[in-house]
PyMOL CGO cylinders between C-alpha atoms (Angstrom):
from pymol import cmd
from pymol.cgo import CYLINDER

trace = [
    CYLINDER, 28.20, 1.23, -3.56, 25.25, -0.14, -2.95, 0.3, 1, 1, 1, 1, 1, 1,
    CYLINDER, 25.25, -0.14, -2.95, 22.37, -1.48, -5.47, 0.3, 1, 1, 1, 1, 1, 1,
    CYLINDER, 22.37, -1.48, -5.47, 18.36, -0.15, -5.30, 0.3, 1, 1, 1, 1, 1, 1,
    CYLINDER, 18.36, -0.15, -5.30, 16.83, -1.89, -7.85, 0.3, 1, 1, 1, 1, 1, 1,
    CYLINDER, 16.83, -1.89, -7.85, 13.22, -0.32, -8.84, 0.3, 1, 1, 1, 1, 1, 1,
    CYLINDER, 13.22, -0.32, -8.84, 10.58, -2.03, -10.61, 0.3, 1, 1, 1, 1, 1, 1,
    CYLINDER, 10.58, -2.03, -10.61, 8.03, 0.71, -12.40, 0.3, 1, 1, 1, 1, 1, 1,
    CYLINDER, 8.03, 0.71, -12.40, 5.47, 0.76, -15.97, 0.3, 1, 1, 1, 1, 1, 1,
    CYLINDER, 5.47, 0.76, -15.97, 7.17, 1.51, -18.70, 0.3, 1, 1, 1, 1, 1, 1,
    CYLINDER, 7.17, 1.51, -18.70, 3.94, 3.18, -19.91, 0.3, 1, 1, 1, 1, 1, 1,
    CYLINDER, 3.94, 3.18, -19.91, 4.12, 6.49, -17.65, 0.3, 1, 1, 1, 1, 1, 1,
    CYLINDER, 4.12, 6.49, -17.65, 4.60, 9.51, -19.74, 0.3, 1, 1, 1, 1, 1, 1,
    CYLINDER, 4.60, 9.51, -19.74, 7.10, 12.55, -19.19, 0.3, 1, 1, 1, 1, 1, 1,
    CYLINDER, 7.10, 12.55, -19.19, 4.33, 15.05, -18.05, 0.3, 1, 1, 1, 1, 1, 1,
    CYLINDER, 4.33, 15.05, -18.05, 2.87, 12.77, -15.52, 0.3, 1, 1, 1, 1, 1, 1,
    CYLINDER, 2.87, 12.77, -15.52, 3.23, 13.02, -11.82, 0.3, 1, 1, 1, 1, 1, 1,
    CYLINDER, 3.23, 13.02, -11.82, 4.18, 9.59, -11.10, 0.3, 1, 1, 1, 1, 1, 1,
    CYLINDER, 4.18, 9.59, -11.10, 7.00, 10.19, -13.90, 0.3, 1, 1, 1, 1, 1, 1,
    CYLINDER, 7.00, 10.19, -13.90, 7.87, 13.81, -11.54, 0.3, 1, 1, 1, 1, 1, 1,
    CYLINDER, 7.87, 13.81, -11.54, 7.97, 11.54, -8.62, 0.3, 1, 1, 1, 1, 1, 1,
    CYLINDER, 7.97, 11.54, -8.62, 10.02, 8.67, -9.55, 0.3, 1, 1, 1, 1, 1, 1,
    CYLINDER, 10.02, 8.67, -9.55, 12.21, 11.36, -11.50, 0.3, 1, 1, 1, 1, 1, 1,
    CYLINDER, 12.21, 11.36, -11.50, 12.75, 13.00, -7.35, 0.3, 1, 1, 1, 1, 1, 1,
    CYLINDER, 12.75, 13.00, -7.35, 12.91, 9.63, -6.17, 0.3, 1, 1, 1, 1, 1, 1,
    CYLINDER, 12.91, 9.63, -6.17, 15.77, 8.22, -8.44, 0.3, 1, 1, 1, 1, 1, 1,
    CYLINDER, 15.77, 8.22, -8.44, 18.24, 11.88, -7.29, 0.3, 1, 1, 1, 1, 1, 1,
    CYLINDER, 18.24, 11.88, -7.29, 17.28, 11.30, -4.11, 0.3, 1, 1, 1, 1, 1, 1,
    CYLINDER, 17.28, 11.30, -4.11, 18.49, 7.79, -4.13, 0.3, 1, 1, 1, 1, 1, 1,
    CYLINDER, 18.49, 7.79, -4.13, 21.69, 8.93, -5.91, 0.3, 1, 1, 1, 1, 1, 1,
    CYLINDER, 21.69, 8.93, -5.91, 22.51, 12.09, -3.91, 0.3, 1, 1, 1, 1, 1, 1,
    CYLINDER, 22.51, 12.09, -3.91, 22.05, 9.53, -0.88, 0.3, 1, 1, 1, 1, 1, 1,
    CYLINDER, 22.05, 9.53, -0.88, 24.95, 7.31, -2.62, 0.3, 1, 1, 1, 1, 1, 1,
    CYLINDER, 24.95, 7.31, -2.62, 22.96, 4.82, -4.19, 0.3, 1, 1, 1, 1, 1, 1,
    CYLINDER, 22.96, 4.82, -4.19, 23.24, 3.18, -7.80, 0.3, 1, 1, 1, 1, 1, 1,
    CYLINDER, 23.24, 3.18, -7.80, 20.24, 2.77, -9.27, 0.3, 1, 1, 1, 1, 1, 1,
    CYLINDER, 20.24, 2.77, -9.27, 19.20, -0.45, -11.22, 0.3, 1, 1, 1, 1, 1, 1,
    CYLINDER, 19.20, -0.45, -11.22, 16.02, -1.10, -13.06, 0.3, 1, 1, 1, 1, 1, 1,
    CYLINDER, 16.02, -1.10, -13.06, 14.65, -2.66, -16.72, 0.3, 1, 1, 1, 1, 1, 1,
    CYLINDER, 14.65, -2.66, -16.72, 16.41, 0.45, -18.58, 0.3, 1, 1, 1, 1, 1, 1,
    CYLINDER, 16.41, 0.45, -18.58, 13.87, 1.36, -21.04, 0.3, 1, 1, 1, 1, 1, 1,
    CYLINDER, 13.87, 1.36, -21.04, 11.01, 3.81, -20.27, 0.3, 1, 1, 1, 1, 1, 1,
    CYLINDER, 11.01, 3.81, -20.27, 8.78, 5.66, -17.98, 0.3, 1, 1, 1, 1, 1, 1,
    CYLINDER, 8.78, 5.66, -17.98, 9.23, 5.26, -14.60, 0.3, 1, 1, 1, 1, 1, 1,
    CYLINDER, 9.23, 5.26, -14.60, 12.20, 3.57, -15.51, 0.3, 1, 1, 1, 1, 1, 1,
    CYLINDER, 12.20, 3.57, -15.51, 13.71, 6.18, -17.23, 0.3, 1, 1, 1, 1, 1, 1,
    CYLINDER, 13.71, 6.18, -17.23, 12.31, 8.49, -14.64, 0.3, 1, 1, 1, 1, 1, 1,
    CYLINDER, 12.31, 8.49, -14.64, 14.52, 6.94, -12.11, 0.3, 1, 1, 1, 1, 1, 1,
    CYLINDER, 14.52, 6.94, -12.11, 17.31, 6.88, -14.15, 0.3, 1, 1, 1, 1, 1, 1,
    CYLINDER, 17.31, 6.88, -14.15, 17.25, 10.69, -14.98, 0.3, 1, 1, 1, 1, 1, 1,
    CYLINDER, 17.25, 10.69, -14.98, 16.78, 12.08, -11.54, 0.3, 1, 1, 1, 1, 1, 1,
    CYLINDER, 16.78, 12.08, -11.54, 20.26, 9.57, -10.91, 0.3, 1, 1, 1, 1, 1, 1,
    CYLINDER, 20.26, 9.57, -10.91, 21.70, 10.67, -13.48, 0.3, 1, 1, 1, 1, 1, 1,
    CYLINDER, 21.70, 10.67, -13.48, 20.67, 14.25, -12.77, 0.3, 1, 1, 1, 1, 1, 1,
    CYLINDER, 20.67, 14.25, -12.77, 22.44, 13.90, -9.14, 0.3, 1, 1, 1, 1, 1, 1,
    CYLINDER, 22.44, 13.90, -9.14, 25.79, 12.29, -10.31, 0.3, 1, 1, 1, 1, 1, 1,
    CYLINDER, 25.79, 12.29, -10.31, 24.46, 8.88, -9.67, 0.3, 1, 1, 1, 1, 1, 1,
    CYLINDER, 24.46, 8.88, -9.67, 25.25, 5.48, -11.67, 0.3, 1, 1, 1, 1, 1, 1,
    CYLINDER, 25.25, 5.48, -11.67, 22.25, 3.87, -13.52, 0.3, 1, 1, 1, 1, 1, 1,
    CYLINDER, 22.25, 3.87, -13.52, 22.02, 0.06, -14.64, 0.3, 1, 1, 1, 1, 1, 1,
    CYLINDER, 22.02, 0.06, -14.64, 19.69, -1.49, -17.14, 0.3, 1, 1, 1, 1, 1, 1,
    CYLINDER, 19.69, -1.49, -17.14, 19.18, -4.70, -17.46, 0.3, 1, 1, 1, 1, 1, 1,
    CYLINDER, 19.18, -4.70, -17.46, 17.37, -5.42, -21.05, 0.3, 1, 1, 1, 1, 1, 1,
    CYLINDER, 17.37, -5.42, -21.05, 16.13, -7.84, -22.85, 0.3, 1, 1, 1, 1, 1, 1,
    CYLINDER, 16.13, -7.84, -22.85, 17.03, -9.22, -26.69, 0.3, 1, 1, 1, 1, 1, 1,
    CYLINDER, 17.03, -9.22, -26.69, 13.31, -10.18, -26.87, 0.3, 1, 1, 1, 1, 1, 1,
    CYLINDER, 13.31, -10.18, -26.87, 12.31, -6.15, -27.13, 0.3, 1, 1, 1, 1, 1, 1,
    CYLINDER, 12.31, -6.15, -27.13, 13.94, -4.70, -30.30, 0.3, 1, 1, 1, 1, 1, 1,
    CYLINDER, 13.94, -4.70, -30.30, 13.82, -0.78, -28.16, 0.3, 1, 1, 1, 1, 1, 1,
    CYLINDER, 13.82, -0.78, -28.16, 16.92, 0.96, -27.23, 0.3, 1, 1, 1, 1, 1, 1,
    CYLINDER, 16.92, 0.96, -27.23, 18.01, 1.82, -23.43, 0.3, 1, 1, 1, 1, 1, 1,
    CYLINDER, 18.01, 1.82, -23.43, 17.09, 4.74, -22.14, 0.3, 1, 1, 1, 1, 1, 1,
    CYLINDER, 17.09, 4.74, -22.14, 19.86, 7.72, -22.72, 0.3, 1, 1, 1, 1, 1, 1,
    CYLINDER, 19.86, 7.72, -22.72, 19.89, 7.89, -18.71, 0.3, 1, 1, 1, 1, 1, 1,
    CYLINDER, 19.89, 7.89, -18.71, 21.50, 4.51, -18.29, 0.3, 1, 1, 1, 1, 1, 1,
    CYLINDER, 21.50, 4.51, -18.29, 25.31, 4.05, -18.01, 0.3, 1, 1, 1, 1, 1, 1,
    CYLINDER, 25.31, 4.05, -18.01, 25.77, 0.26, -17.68, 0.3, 1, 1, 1, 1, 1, 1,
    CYLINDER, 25.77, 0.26, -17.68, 23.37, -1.56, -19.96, 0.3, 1, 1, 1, 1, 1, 1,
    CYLINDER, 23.37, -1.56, -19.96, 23.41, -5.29, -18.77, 0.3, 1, 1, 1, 1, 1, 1,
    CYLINDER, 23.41, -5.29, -18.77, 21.88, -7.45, -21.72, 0.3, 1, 1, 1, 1, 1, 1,
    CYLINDER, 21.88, -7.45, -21.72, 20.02, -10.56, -21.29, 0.3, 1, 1, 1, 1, 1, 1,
    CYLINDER, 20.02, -10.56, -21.29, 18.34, -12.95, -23.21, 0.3, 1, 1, 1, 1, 1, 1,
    CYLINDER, 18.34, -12.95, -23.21, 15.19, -14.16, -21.36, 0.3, 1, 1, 1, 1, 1, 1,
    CYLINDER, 15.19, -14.16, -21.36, 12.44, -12.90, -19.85, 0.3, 1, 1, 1, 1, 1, 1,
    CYLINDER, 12.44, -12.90, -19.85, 13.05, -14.49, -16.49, 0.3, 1, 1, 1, 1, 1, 1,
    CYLINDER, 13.05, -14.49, -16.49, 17.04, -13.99, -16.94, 0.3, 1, 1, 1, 1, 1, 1,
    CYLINDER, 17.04, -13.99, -16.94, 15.91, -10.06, -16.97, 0.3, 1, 1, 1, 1, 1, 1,
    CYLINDER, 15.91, -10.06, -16.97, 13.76, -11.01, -13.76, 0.3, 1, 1, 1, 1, 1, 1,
    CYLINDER, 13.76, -11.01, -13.76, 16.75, -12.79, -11.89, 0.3, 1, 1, 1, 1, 1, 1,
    CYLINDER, 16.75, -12.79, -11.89, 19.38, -9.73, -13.09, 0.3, 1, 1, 1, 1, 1, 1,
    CYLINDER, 19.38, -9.73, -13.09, 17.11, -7.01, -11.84, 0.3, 1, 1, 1, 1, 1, 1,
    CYLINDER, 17.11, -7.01, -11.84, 16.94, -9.05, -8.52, 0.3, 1, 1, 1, 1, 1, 1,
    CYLINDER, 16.94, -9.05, -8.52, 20.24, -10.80, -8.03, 0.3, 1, 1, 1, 1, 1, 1,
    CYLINDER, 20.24, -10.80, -8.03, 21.52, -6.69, -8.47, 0.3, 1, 1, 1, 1, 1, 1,
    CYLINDER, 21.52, -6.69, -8.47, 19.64, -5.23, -6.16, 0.3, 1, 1, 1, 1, 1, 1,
    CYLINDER, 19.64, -5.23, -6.16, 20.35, -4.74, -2.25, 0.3, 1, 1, 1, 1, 1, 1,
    CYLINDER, 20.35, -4.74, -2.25, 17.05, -3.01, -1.63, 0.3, 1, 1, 1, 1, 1, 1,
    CYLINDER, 17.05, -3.01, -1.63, 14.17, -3.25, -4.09, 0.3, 1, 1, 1, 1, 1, 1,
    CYLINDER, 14.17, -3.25, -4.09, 11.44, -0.48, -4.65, 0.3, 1, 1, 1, 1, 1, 1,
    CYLINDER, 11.44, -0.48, -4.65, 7.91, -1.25, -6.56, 0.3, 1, 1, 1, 1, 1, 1,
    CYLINDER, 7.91, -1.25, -6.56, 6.40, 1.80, -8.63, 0.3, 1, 1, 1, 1, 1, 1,
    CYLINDER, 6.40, 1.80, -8.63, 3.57, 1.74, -10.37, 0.3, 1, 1, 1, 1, 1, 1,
    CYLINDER, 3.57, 1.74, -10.37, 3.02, -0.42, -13.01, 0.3, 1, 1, 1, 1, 1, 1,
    CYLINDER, 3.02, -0.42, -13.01, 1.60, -3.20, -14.45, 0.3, 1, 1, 1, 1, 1, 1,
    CYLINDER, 1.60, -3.20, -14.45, 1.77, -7.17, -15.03, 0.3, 1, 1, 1, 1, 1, 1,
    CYLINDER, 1.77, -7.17, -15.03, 5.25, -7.16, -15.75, 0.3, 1, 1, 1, 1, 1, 1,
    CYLINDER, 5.25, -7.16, -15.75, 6.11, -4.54, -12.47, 0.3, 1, 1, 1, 1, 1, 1,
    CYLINDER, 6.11, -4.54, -12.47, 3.86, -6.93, -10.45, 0.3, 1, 1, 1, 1, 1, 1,
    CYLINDER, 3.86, -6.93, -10.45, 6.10, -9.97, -11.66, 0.3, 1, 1, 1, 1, 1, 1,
    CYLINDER, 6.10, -9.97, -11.66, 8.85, -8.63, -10.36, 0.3, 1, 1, 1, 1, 1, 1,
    CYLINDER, 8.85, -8.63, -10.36, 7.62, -7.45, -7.10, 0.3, 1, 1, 1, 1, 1, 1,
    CYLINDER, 7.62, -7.45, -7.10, 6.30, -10.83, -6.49, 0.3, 1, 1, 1, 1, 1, 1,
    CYLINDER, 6.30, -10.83, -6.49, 9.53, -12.83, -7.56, 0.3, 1, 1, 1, 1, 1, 1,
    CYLINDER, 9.53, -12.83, -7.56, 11.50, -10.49, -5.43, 0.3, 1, 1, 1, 1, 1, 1,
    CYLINDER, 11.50, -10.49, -5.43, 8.74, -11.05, -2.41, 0.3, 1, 1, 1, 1, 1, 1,
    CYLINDER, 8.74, -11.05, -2.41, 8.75, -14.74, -2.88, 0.3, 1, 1, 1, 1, 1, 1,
    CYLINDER, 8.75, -14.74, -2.88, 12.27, -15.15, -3.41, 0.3, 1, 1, 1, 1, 1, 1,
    CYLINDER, 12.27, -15.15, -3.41, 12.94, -13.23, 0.34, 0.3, 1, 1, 1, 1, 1, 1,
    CYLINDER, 12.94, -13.23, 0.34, 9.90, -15.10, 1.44, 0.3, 1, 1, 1, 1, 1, 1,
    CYLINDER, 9.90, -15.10, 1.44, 11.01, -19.04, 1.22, 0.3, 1, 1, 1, 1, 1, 1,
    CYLINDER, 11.01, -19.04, 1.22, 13.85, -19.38, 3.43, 0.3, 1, 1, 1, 1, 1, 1,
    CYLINDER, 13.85, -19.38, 3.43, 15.02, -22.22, 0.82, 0.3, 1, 1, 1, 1, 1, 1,
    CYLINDER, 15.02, -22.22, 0.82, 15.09, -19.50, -1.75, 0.3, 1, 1, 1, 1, 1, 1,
    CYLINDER, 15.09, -19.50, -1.75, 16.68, -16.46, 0.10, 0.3, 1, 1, 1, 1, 1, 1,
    CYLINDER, 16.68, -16.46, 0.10, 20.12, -16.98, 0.12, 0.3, 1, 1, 1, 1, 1, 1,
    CYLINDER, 20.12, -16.98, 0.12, 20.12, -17.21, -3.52, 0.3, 1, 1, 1, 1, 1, 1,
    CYLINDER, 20.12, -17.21, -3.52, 19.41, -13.44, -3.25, 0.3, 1, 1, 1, 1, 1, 1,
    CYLINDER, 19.41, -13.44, -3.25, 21.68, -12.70, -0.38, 0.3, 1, 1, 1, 1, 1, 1,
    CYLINDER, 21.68, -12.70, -0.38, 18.66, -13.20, 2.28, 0.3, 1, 1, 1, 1, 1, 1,
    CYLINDER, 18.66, -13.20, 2.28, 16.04, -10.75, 3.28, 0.3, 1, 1, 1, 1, 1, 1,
    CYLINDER, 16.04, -10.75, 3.28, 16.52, -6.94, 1.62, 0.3, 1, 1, 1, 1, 1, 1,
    CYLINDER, 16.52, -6.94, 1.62, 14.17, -3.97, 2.20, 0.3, 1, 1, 1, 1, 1, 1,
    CYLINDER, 14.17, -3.97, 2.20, 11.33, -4.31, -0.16, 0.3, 1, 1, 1, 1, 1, 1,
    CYLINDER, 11.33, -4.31, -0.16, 9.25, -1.23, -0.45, 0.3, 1, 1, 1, 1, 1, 1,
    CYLINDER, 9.25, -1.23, -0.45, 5.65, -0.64, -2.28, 0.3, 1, 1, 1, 1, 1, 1,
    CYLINDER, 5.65, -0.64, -2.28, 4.53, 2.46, -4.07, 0.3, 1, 1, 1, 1, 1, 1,
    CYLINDER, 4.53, 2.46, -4.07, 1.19, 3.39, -1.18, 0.3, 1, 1, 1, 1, 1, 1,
    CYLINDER, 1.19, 3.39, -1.18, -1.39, 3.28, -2.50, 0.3, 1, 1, 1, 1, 1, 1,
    CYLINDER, -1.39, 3.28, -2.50, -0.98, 1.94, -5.54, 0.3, 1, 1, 1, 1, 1, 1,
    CYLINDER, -0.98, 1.94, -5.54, 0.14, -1.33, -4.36, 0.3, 1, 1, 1, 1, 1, 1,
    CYLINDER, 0.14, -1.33, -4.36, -1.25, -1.33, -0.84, 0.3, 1, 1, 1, 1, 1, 1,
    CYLINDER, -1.25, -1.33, -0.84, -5.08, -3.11, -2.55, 0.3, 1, 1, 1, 1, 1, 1,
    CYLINDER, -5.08, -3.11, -2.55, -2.82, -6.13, -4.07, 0.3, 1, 1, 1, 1, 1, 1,
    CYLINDER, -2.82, -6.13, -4.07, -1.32, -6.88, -1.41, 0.3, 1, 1, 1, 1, 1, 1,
    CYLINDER, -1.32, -6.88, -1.41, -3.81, -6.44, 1.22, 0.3, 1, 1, 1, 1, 1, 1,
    CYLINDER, -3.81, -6.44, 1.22, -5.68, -9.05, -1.05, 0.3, 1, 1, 1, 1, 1, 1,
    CYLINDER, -5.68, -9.05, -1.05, -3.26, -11.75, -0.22, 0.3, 1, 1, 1, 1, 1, 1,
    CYLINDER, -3.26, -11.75, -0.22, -4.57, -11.61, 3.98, 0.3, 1, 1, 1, 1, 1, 1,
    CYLINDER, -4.57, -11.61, 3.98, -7.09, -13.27, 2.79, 0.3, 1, 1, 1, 1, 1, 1,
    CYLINDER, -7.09, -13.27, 2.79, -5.03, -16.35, 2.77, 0.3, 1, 1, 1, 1, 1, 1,
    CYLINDER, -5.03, -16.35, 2.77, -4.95, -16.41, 6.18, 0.3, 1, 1, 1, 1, 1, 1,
    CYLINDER, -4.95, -16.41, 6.18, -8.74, -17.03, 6.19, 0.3, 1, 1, 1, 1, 1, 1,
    CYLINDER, -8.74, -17.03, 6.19, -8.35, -20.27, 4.74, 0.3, 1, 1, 1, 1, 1, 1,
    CYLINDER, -8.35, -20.27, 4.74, -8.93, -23.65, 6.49, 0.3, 1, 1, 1, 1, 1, 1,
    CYLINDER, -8.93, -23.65, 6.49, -6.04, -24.81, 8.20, 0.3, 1, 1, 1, 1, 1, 1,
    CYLINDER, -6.04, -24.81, 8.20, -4.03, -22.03, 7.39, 0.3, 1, 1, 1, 1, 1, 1,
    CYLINDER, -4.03, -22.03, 7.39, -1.11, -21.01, 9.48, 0.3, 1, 1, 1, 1, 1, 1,
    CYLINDER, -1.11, -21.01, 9.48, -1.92, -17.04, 10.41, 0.3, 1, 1, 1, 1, 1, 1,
    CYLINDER, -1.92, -17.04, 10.41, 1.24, -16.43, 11.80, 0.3, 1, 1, 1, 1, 1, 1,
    CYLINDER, 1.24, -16.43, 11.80, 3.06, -17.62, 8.61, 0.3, 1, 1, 1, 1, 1, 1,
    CYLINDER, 3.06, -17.62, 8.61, 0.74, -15.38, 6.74, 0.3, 1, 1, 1, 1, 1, 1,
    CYLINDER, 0.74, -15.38, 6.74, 1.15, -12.23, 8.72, 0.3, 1, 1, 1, 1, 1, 1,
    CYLINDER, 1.15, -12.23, 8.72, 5.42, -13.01, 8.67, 0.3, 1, 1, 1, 1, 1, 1,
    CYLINDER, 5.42, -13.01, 8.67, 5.33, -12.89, 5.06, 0.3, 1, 1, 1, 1, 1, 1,
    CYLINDER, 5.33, -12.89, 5.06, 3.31, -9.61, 4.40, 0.3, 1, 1, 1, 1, 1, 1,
    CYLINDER, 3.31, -9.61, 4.40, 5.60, -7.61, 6.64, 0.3, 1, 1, 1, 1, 1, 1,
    CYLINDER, 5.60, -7.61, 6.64, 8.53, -8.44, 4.24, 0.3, 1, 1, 1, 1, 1, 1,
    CYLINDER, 8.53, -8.44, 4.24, 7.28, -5.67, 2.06, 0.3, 1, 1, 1, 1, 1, 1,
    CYLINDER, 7.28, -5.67, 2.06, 7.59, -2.05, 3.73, 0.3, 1, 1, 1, 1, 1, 1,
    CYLINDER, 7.59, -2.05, 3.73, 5.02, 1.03, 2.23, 0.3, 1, 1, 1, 1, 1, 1,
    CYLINDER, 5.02, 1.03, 2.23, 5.53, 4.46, 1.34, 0.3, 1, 1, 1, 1, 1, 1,
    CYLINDER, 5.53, 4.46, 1.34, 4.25, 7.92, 0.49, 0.3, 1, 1, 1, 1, 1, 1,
    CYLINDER, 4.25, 7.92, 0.49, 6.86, 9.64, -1.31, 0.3, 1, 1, 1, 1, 1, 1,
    CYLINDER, 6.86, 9.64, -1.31, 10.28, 9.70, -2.27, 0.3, 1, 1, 1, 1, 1, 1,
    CYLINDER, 10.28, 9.70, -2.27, 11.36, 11.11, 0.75, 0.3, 1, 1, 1, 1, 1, 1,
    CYLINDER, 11.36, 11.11, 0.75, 9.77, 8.68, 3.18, 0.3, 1, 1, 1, 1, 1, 1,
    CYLINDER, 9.77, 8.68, 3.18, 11.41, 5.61, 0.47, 0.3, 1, 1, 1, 1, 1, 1,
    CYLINDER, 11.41, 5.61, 0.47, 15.07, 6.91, 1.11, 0.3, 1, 1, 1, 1, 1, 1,
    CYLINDER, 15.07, 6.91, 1.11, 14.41, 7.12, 4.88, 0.3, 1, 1, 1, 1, 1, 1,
    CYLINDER, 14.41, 7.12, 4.88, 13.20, 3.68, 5.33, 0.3, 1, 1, 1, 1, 1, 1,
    CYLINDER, 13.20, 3.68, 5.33, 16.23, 2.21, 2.95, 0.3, 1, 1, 1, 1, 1, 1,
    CYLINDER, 16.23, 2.21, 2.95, 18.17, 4.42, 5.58, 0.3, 1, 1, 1, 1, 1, 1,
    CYLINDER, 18.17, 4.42, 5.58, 16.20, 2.41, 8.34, 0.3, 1, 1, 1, 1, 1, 1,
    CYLINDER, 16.20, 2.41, 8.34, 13.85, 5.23, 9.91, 0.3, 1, 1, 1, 1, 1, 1,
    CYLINDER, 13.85, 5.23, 9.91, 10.35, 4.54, 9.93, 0.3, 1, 1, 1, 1, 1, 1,
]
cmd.load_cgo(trace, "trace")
C-alpha cells in the first residue's frame, strides 16, 4: 500500500473549514487505497487521520518524546521518535507522495526538507528519488513564488531555478490532490 504523508498546523480547530477539508481530503486518500502518514497529533493532522479512518483507511503518526501530548484517537500505528529532525526524516523517509496543508513554521519545515531533499540529486535517493509533492493553493502558492526571485540574482542559473520550483505540484481541493497523486492534471 502505498504511503501519502501530509504535513498540516496542528492549530486548526474542529469547526474550521480547512479542518472540513483536510477531514474530505484524508477519506478521499483512503477510499483511493492510500495510508495516510502525518505528525499524529492535532488539527489538520487529526483531520486527515479521521476522514482515513472514517473510509477504512490506515493512519501513521510519527511523534515526538519532546511533546508530552497524546496521538490523536484516529491514528493506528504510532511511530515514536526522539528528535525533532528524527520526526522530520520519519514523516519523509514514509512517505511516497507528500501533501503540504496549511500551517505554520514547523509545516513549512517539512515542506522544505521534503523539497530540498527531492531537489539535490546527491540527496534524493536517500528518499527513494523524486515523489509528487503537492501545496495547499493558495496558501502556499506566496512562499513559494517568493523563492523566483532567486533567479534574479547575479550569476544565477535560471534554468536551475525554474527545475526546482516545478518539483512542487498545486492544488484547489481535495479532489484535484487525489487526481494529481493519480497523475491527471
Amino acid at each position: 500500500m502505498k504511503t501519502v504523508t501530509i504535513f498540516g498546523s496542528s492549530q486548526a480547530g474542529a469547526q474550521s473549514s480547512a479542518y472540513r477539508e483536510a477531514e474530505r481530503l484524508g477519506r478521499l486518500l483512503a477510499e483511493a487505497g492510500y495510508a495516510i502518514c502525518n505528525g499524529g497529533y492535532g488539527g489538520l493532522m487529526e483531520a486527515t487521520a479521521r476522514g482515513a479512518r472514517a473510509a477504512g483507511g490506515h493512519t501513521i503518526g510519527v511523534t515526538c518524546t519532546i511533546w508530552r501530548r497524546r496521538p490523536s484517537p484516529f491514528i493506528v500505528e504510532e511511530v515514536r521518535t526522539h528528535t525533532f529532525p528524527e520526526r522530520l526524516m520519519t514523516l519523509i523517509d514514509r512517505g511516497d507522495a507528500y501533501i503540504a496543508l496549511p500551517g505554520g513554521t514547523g509545516t513549512l519545515a517539512e515542506l522544505a526538507l521534503s523539497w530540498e531533499m527531492m531537489n539535490k540529486d546527491s540527496l534524493a535517493p536517500v528518499v527513494g528519488g523524486r515523489k509528487p509533492l503537492l501545496a495547499a493553493a493558495p496558501y502556499w502558492r506566496p512562499v513559494i513564488a517568493c523563492l523566483e526571485q532567486e533567479g534574479l540574482l547575479e550569476g544565477a542559473d535560471r534554468a536551475v531555478v525554474a527545475a526546482a520550483l516545478r518539483v512542487v505540484t498545486f492544488f484547489e481541493t481535495p479532489e484535484e490532490a487525489v487526481a494529481k497523486l493519480h497523475g491527471n492534471p
